[in-house]
SERO-4910 file (N, C-alpha, C, O; in steps of 0.05 Angstrom, whole numbers):
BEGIN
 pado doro    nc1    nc2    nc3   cac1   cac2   cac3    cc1    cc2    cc3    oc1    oc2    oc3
  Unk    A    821   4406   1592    832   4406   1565    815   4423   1547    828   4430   1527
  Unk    A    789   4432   1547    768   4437   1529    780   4463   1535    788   4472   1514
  Unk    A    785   4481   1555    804   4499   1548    821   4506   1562    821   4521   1582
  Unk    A    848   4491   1546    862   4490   1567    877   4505   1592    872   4529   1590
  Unk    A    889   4502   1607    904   4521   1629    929   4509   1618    945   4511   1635
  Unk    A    936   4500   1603    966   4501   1599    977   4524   1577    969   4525   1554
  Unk    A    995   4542   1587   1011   4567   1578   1022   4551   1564   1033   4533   1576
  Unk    A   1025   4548   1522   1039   4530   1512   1064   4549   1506   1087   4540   1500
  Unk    A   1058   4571   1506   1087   4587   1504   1107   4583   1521   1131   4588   1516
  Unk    A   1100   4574   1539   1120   4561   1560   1140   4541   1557   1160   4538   1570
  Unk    A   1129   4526   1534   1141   4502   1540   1157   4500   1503   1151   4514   1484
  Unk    A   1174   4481   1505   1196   4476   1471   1177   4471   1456   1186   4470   1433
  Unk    A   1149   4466   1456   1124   4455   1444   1120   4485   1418   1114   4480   1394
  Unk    A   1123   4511   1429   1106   4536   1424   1130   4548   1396   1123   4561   1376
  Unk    A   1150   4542   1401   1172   4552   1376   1163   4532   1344   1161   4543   1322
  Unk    A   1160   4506   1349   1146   4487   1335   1128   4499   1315   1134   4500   1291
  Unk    A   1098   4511   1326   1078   4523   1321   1074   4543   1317   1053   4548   1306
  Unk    A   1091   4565   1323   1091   4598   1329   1081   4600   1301   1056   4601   1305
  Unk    A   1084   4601   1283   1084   4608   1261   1054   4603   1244   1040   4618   1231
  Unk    A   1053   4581   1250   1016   4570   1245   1006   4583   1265    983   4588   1259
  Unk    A   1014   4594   1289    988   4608   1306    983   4634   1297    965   4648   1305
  Unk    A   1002   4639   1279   1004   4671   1273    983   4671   1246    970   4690   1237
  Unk    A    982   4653   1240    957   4652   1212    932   4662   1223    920   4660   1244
  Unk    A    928   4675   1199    889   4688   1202    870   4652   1199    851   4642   1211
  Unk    A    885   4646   1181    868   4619   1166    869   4602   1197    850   4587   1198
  Unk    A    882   4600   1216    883   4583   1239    869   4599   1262    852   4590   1277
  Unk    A    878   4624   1261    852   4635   1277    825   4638   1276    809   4636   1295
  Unk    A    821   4644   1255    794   4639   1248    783   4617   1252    759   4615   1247
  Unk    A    798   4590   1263    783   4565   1283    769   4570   1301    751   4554   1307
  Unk    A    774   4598   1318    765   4599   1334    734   4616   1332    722   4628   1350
  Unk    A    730   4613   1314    694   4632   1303    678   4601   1304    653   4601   1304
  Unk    A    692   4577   1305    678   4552   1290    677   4528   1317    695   4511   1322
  Unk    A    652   4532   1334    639   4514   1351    653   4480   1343    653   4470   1320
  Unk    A    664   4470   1366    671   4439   1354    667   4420   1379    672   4429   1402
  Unk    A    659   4400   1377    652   4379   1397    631   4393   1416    630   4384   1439
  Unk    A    612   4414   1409    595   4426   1432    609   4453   1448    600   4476   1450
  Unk    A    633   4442   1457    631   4463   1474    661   4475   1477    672   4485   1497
  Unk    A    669   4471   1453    696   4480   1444    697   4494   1416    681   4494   1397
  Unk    A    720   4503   1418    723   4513   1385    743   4495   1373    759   4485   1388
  Unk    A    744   4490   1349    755   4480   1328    782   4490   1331    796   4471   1332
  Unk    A    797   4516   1332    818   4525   1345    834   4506   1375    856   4495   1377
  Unk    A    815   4508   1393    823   4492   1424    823   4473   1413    845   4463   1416
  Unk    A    807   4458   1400    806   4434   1387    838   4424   1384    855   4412   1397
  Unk    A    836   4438   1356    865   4434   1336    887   4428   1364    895   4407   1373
  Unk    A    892   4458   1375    911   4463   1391    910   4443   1413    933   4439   1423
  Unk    A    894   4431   1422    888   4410   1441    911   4376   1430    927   4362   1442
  Unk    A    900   4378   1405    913   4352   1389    936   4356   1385    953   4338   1388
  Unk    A    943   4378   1378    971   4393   1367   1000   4377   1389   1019   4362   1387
  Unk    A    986   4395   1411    999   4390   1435    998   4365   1456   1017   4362   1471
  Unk    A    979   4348   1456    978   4323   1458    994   4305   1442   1008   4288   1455
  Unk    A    995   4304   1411   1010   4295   1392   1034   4295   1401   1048   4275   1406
  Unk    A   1039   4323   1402   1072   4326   1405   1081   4316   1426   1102   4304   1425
  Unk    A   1067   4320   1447   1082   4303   1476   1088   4270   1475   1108   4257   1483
  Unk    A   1063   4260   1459   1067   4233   1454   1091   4223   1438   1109   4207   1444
  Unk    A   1087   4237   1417   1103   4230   1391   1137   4240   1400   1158   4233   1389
  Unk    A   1133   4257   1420   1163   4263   1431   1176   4245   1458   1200   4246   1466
  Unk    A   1148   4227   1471   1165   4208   1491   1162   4180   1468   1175   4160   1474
  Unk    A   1150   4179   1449   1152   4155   1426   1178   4156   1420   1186   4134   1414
  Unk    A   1198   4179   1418   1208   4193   1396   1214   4186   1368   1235   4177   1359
  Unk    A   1192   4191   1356   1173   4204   1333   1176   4221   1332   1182   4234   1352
  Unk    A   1175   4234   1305   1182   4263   1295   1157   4282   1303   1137   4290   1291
  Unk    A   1168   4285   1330   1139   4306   1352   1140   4331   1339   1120   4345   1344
  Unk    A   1164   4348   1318   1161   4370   1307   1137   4370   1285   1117   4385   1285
  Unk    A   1142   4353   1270   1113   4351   1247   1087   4340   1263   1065   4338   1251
  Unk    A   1090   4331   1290   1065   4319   1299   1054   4333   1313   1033   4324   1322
  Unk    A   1061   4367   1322   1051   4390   1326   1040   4402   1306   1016   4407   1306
  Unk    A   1057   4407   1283   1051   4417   1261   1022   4405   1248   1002   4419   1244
  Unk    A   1025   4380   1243    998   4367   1232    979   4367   1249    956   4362   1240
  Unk    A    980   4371   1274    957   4363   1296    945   4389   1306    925   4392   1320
  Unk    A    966   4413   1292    953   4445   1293    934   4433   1266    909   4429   1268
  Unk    A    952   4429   1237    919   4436   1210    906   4406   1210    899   4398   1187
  Unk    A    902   4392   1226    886   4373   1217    853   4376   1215    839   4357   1211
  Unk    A    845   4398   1218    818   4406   1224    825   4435   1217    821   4454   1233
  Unk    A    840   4437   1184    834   4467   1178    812   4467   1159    813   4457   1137
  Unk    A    797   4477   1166    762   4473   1149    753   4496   1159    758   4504   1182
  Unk    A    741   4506   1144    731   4537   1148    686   4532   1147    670   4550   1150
  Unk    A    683   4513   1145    655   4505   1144    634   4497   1159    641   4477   1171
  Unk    A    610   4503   1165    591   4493   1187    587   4463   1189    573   4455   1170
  Unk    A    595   4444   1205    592   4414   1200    561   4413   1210    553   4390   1213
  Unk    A    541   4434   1216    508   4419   1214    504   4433   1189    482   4428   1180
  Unk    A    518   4450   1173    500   4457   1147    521   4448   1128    527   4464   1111
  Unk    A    534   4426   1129    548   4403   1115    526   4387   1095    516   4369   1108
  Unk    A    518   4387   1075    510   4365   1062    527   4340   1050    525   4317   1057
  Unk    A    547   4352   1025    556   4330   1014    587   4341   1001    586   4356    981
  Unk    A    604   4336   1008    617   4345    987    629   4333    968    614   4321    953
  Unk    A    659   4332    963    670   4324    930    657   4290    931    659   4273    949
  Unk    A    642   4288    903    628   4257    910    612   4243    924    606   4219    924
  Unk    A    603   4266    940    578   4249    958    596   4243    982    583   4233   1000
  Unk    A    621   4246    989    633   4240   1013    624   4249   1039    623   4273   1040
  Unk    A    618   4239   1058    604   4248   1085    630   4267   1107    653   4262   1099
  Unk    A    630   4278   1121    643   4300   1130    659   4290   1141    678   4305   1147
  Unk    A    659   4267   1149    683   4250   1161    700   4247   1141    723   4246   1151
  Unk    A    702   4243   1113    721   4223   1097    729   4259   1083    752   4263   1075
  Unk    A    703   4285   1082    713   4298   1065    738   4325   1077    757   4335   1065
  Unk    A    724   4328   1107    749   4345   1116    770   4347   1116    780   4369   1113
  Unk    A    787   4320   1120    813   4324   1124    827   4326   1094    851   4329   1096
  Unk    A    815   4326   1067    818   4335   1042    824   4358   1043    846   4369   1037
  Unk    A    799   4371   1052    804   4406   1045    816   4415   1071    818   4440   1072
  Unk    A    825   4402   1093    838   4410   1108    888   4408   1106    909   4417   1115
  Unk    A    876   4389   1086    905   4396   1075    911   4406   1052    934   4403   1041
  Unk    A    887   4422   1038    889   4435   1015    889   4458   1026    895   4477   1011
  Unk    A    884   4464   1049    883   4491   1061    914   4500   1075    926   4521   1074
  Unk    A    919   4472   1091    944   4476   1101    963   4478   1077    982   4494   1080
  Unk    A    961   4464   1053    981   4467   1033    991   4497   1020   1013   4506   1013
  Unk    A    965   4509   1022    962   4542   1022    979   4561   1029    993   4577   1017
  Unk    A    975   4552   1058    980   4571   1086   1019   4564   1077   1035   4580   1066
  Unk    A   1025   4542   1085   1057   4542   1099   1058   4512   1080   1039   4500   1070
  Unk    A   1096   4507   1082   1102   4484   1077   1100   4455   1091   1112   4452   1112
  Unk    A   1084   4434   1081   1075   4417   1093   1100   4393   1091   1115   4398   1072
  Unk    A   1108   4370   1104   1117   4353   1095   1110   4328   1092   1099   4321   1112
  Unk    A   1112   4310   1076   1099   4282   1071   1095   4274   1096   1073   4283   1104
  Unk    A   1108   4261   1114   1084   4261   1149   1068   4268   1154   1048   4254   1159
  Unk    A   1070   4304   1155   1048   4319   1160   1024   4322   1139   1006   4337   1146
  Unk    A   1022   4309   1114   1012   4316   1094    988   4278   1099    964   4271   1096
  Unk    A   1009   4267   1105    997   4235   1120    978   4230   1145    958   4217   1151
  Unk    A    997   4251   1156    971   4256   1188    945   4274   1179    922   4267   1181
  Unk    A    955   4294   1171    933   4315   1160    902   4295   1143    879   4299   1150
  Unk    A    909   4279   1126    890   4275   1111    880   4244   1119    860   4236   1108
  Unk    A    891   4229   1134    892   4204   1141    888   4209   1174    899   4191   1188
  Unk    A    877   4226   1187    874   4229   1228    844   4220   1212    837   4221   1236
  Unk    A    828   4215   1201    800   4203   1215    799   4174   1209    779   4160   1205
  Unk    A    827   4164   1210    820   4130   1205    813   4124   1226    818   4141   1244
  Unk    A    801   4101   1234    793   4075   1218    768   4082   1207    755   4064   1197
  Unk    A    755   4114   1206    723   4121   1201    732   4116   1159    720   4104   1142
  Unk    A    752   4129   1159    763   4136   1123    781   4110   1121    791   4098   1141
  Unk    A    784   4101   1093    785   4079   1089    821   4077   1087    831   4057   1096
  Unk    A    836   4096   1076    863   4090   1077    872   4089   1094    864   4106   1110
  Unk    A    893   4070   1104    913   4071   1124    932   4086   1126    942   4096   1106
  Unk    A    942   4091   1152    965   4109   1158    989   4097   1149    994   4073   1149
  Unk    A   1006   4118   1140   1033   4105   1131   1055   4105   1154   1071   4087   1158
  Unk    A   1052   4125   1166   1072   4133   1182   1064   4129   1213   1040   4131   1217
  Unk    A   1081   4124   1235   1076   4120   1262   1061   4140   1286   1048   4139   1306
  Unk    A   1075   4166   1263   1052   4194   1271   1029   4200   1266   1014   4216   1277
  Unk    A   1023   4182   1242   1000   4192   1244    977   4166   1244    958   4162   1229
  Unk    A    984   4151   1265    968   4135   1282    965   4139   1310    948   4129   1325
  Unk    A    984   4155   1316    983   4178   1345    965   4193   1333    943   4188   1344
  Unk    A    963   4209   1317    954   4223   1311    921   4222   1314    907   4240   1323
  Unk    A    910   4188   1301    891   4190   1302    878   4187   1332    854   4193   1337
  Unk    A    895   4178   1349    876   4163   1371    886   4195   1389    868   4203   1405
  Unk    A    902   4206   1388    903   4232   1406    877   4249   1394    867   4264   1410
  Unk    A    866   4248   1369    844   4263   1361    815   4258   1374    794   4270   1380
  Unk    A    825   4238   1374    799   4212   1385    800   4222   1418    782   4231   1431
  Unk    A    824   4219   1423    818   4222   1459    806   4242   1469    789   4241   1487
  Unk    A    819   4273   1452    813   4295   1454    787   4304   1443    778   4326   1450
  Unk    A    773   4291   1426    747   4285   1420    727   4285   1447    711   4300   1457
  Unk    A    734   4268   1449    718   4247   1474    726   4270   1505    709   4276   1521
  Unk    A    751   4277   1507    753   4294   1532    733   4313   1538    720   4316   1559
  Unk    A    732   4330   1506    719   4360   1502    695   4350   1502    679   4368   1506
  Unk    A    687   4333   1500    657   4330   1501    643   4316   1525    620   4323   1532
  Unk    A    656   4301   1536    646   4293   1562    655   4299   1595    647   4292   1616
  Unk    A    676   4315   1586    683   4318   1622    676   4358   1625    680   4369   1646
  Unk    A    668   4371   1605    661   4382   1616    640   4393   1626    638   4415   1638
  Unk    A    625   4375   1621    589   4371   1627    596   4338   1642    598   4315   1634
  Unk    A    598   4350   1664    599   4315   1682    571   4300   1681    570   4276   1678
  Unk    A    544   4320   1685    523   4306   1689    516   4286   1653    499   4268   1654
  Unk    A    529   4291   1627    532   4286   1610    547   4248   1615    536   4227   1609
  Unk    A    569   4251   1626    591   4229   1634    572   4209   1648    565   4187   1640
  Unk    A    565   4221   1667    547   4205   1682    524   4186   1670    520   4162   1673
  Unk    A    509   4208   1655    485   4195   1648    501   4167   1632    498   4144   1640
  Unk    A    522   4176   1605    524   4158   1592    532   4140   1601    524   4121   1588
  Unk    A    548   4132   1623    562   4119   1641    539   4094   1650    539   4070   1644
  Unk    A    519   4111   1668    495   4090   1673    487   4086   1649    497   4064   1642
  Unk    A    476   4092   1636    456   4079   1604    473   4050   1591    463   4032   1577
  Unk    A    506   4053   1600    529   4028   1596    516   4009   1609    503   3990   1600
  Unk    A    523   4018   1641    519   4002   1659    493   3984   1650    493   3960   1643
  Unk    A    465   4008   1651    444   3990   1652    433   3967   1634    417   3949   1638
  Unk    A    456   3981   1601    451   3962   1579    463   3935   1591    451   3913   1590
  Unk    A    491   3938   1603    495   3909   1611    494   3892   1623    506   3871   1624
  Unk    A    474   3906   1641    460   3889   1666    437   3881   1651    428   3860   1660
  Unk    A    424   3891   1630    399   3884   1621    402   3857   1598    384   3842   1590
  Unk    A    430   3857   1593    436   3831   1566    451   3809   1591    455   3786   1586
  Unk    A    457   3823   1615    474   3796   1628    438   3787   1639    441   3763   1645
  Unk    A    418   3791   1642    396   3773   1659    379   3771   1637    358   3758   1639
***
């Protein structure tokens, strides 16, 4: 998944998106390192397309759950030279702000996508989701989080895997 082999032009998924992939503001994801060993682009497009598959065997409106799951991480900024932004907010609560002030920019958003967009880092940010997409939304972000970062460094999986193990052999004696 961190990058994927799936041809998304291939599939009813790619007409959805065509239009956000054609943006400078969405390509330029791909200048911006994310989870280690991905870009913020594969990223996006990782969630995009995960979203939509789900939210299309849910059936859930999988058209805006491409759409939101392409800008939910449109941020143009270094997250290690992140200090603080609007209010002292920590980079978790402040991205997905300027990530739908960015998408609002680019193309027409709709209340769903405008819900997923700024509400995918719950339960870390304090509002709840309104809509059924964009609680897919959050845990497909989450999964695809967690994919890009651990399976493609297996000796990474592993270690953390035992350090589990050993913690809970060490609290069961």
């Amino acid at each position: 998944m961190a990058g994927s082999r799936k041809n998304v032009k291939e599939h009813d998924y790619y007409p959805i998106v065509a239009d956000l992939l054609d943006l400078d503001e969405v390509q330029e994801l791909k200048d911006f390192k994310h989870h280690i060993v991905t870009t913020r682009f594969q990223h996006s497009l990782n969630v995009s397309y995960y979203n939509y598959r789900l939210c299309r065997l849910l059936h859930l409106d999988a058209a805006s759950a491409a759409r939101a799951g392409l800008l939910h991480d449109l941020y143009h900024y270094d997250t290690k030279k992140y200090t603080s932004g609007r209010h002292g907010l920590r980079h978790s609560a402040y991205h997905p702000m300027v990530a739908l002030e960015r998408a609002e920019s680019i193309a027409p958003i709709n209340e769903r996508e405008r819900d997923m967009i700024v509400k995918h880092m719950w339960p870390v940010t304090p509002s709840r989701p309104k809509y059924a997409e964009t609680y897919v939304l959050t845990f497909v972000d989450k999964y695809c989080a967690v994919i890009e970062f651990l399976l493609p460094q297996p000796q990474r999986l592993r270690s953390w895997v035992k350090k589990r193990r050993e913690k809970r052999h060490s609290n069961v004696h």
